[in-house]
C-alpha positions as CSV (number, residue, x, y, z in Angstrom):
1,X,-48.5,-66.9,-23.8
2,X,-51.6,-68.5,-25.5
3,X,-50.0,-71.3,-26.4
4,X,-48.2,-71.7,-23.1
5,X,-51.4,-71.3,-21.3
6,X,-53.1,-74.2,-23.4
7,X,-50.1,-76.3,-22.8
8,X,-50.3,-75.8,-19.3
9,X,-54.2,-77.2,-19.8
10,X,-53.9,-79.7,-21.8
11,X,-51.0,-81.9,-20.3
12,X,-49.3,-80.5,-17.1
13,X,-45.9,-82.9,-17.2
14,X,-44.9,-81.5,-20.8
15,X,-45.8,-78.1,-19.4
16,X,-43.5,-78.7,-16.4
17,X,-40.9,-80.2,-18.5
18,X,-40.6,-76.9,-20.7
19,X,-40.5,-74.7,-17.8
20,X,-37.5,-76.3,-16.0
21,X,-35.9,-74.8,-19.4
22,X,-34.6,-71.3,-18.5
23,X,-36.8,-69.1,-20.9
24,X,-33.5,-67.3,-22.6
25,X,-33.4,-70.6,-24.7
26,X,-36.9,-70.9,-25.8
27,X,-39.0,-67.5,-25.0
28,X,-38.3,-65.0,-27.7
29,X,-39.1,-62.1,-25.0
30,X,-35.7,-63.3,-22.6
31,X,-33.8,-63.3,-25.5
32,X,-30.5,-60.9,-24.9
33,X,-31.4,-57.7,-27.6
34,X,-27.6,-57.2,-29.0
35,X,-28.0,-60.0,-31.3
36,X,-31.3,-59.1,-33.1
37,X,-32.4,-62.5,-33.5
38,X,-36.2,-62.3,-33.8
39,X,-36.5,-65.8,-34.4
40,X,-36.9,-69.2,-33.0
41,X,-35.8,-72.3,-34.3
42,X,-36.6,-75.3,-32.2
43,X,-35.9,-78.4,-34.8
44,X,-32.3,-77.0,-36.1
45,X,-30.8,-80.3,-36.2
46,X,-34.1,-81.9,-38.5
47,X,-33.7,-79.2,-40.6
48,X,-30.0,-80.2,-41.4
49,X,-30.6,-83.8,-41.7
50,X,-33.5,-82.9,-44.7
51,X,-30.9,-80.5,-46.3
52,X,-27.8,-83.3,-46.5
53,X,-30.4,-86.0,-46.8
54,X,-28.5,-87.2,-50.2
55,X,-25.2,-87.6,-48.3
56,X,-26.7,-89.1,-45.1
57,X,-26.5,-92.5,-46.5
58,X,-22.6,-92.4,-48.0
59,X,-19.3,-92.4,-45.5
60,X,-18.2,-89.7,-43.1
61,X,-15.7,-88.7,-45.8
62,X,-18.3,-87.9,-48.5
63,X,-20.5,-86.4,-46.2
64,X,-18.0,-83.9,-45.2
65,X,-17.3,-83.1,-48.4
66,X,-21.1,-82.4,-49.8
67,X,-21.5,-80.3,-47.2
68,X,-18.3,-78.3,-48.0
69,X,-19.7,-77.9,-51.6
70,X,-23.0,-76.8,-50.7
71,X,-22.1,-74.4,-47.8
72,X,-19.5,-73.3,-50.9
73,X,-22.1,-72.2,-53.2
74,X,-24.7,-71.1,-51.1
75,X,-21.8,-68.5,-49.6
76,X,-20.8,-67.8,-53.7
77,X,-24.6,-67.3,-54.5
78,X,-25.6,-64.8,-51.4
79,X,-22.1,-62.9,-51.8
80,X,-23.3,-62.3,-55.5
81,X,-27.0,-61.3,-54.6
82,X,-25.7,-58.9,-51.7
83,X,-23.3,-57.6,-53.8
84,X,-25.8,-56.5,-57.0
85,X,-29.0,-55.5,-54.7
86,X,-29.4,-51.8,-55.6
87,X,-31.1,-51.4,-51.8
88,X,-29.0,-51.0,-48.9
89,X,-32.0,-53.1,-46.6
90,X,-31.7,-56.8,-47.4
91,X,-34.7,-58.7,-48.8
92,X,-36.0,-60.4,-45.7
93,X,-35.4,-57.0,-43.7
94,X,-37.5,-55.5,-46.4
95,X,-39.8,-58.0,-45.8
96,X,-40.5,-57.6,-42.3
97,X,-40.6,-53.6,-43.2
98,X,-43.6,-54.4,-45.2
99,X,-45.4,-56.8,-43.0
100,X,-45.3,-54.0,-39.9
101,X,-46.2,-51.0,-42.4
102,X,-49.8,-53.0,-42.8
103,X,-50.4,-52.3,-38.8
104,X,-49.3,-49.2,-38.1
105,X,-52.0,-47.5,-40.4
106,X,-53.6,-47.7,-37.2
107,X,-51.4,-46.3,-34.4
108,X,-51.3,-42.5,-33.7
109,X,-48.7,-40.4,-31.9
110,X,-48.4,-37.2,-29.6
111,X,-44.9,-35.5,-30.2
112,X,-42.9,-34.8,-26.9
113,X,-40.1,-33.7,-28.4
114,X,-38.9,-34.3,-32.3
115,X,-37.2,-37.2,-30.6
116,X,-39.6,-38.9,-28.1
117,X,-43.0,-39.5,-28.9
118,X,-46.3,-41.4,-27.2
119,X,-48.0,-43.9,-29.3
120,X,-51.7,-45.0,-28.9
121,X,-52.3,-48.6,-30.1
122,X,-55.9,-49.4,-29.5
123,X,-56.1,-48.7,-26.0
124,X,-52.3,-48.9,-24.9
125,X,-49.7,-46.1,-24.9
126,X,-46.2,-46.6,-25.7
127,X,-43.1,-44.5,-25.8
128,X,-40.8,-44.3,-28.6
129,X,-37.3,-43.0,-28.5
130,X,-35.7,-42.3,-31.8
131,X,-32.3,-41.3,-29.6
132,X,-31.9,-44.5,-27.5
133,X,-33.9,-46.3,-30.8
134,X,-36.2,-47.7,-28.2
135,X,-40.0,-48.9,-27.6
136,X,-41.8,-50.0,-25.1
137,X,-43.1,-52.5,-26.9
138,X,-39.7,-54.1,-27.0
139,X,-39.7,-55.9,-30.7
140,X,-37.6,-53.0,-32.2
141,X,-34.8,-53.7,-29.3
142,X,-35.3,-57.5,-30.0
143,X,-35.3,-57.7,-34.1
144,X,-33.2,-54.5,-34.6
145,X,-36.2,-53.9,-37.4
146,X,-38.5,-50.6,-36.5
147,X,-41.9,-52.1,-34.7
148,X,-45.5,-50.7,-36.0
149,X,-45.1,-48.0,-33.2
150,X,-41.7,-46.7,-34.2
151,X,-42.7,-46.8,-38.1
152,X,-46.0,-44.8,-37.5
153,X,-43.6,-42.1,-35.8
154,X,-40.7,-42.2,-39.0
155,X,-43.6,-41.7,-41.5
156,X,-45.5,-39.4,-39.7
157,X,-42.2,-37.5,-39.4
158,X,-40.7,-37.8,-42.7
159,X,-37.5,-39.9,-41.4
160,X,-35.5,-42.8,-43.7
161,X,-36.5,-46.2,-41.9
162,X,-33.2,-46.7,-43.0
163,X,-31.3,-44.6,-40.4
164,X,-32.9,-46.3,-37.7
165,X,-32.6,-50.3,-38.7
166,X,-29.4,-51.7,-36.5
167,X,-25.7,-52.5,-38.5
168,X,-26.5,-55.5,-38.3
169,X,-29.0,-56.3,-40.6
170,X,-27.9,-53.8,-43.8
171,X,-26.1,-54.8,-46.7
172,X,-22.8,-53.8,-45.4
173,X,-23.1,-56.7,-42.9
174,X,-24.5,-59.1,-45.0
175,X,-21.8,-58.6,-47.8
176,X,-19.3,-59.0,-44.3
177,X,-21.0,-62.4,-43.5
178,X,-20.9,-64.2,-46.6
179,X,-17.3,-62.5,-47.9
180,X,-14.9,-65.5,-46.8
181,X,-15.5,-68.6,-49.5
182,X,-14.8,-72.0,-48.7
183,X,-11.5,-72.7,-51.0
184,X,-11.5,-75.7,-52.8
185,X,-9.9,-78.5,-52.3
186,X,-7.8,-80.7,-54.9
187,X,-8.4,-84.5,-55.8
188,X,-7.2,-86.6,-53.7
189,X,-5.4,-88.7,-56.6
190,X,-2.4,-86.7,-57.1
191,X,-2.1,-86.6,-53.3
192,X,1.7,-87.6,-52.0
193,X,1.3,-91.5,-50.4
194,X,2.3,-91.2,-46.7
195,X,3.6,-94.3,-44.5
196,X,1.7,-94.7,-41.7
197,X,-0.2,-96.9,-39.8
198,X,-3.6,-98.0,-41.4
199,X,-6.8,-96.3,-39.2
200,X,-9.6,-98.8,-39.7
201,X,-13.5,-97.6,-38.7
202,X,-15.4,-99.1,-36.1
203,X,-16.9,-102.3,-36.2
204,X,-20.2,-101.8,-37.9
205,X,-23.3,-102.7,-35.4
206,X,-26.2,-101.9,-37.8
207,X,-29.8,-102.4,-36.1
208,X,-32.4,-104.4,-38.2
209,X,-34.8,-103.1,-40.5
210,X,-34.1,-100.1,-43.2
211,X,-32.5,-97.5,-42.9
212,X,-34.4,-94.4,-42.1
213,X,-34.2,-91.6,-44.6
214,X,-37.8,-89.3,-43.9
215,X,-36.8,-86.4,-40.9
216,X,-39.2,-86.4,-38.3
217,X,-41.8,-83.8,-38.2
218,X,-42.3,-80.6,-36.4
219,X,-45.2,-80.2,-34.6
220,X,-46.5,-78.0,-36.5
221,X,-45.6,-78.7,-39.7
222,X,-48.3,-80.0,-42.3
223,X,-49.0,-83.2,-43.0
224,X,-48.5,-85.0,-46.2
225,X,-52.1,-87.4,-47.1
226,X,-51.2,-90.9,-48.8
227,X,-53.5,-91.4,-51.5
228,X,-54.4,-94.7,-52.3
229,X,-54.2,-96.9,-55.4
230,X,-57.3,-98.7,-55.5
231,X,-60.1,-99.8,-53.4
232,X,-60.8,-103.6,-52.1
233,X,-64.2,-104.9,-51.8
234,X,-64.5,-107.8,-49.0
235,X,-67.3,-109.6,-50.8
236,X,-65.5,-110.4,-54.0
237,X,-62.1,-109.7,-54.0
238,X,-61.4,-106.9,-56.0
């Protein structure tokens, strides 16, 4: 809301611009809570472009197939590390565990009931359901990942974090996700020569100047400096 705020501030068109967007597609709060996203990703398509940036240059037909071969192993390698974790709570689930256990050192709880409690968080109060696996402060809902709130109440209770992390995001699901492999395909010189007509591309309308290989940055990513080779002194030349 910060952010949003400072937008608004500093350059009213952009900040009516993003508005006119319906919030489920941008604001991490409207986000529907039975896919457990947690996450926004707002330059998906850069992010590709970096990933096949060796192929970007070669024909449709190559690129198609280094993607195939890296969406092959990266399937073969996460398969392999699902399948020989010893935890049933994936790594990055395990990370954001450990990131909220830091923060809820400082929450405390009233028991209602051994299933509803009321947690104080400085000088808020919210209520935590262990039935409905709800909080008030809505990022269990959202992520599917026990909040601060929620993890002060399973510790203070002696309850498995486990038991109350959504399907979703244990190692039975991730095992499910990456289970189907991309099958190989065979060398297209012992393929059988077919009679057809001949499909030529497009005429080729390049524009000038090189071609374009850096992705554009995200706002905020960080910058990289260019160092210079030397320095050249007006007065003489060098």
């Amino acid at each position: 809301m910060e952010k949003i705020t400072k937008l608004q501030e500093d350059n009213i068109n952009e900040y009516n611009y993003v508005m006119k967007v319906p919030l489920k597609h941008w604001a991490l709060h409207a986000f529907k809570d039975y896919v457990k996203p947690n996450h926004v990703t707002n330059n998906i398509s850069e992010c590709f472009n970096v990933w096949i940036e060796q192929f970007r240059a070669q024909p449709a037909l190559s690129i198609l197939k280094g993607v195939r071969r890296k969406m092959m192993q990266r399937m073969a390698k996460r398969l392999k590390e699902g399948r020989n974790r010893a935890s049933n709570i994936p790594h990055l689930v395990n990370k954001k565990l450990s990131e909220r256990q830091d923060d809820w050192r400082f929450v405390s709880f009233l028991c209602a009931s051994d299933k509803e409690f009321e947690v104080k968080d400085g000088v808020t109060f919210y209520i935590v359901n262990l039935d409905s696996k709800r909080c008030d402060y809505g990022l269990w809902e959202l992520s599917g990942v026990p909040c601060k709130h929620t993890l002060a109440v399973l510790t203070g209770t002696r309850q498995q974090v486990e038991n109350f992390i959504h399907p979703y995001l244990l190692k039975g699901a991730y095992i499910r996700t990456y289970n189907n492999i991309i099958h190989l395909i065979p060398d297209q010189s012992p393929w059988p020569n077919i009679q057809a007509n001949l499909v030529l591309p497009p005429e080729k309308k390049r524009k000038p100047g090189m071609l374009k290989k850096n992705h554009k940055s995200a706002p905020d990513e960080p910058r990289k400096i260019k160092r210079s080779g030397g320095v050249k002194y007006s007065s003489c030349g060098a």
